[in-house]
N, C-alpha and C positions, 0 to 999 in steps of 0.2 A: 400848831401850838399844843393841841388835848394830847400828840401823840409826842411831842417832845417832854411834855409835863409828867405824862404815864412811866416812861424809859427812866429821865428824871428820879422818879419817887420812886421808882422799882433799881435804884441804886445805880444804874447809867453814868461811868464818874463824865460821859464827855455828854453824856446829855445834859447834866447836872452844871455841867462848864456850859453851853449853849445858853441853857435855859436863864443861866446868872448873868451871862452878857446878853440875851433880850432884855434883862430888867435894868440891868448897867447902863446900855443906848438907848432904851426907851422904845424895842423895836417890834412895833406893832403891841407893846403893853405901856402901860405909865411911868417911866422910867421911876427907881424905886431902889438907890441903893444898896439899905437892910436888905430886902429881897434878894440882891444880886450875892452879896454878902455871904446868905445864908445857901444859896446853889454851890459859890464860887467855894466854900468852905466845905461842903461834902462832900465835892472834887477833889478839892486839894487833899484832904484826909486820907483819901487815896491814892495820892501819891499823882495826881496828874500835873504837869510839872506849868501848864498855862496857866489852871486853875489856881496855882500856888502863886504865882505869879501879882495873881489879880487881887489874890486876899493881900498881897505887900504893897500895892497899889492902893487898894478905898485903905487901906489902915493910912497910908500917908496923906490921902486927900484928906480923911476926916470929915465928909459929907453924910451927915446923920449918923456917924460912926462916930466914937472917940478916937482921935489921932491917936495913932500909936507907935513910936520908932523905932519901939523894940519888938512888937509883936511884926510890924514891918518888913524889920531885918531878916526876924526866924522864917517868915515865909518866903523874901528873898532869895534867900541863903539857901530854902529845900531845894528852890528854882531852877538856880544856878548851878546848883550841886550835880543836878540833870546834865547839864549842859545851854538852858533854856538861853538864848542871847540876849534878849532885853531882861532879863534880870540880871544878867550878869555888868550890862551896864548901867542900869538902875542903882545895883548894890553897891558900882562903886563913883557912883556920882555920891550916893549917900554920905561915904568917905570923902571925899573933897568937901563935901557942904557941912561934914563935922556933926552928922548926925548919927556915929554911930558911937 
């Protein structure tokens, strides 16, 4: 974990994806959200296309987060944009459910 956290903070976009999904599962730290939130989002800003993924996922659970549809969408949409597949079915279940 010290060396996932170091990679992590030293800008690692897929360590920074790891490190947000141990705090997302809870795995082996306190599951945590915010936390996961803010890893998942310094990934994503990079362009890694799982981590994008994720921030369109806690924006739609809205679990310590404020729900969000539309910020949702836009990180969906970078996802998809990749090719990533569970965004791309994510994004359009959104569309059937009338959330976009």
């Amino acid at each position: 974990m010290k060396l996932l956290k170091k990679a992590a903070e030293q800008g690692d976009a897929i360590a920074q994806f790891m490190l947000g999904s141990t705090y997302y599962g809870g795995l082996n730290v306190r599951q945590n959200s915010v936390e996961a939130m803010k890893w998942f989002k310094k990934s994503a800003d990079q362009g890694y296309d799982y981590a994008q993924y994720m921030v369109g996922i806690l924006y739609i659970e809205g679990q310590n987060i404020s729900q969000n549809y539309t910020e949702a969408i836009k990180w969906l949409r970078k996802a998809a944009d990749q090719g990533h597949t569970e965004a791309l079915f994510s994004l359009g279940l959104r569309y059937v459910l009338g959330q976009v």
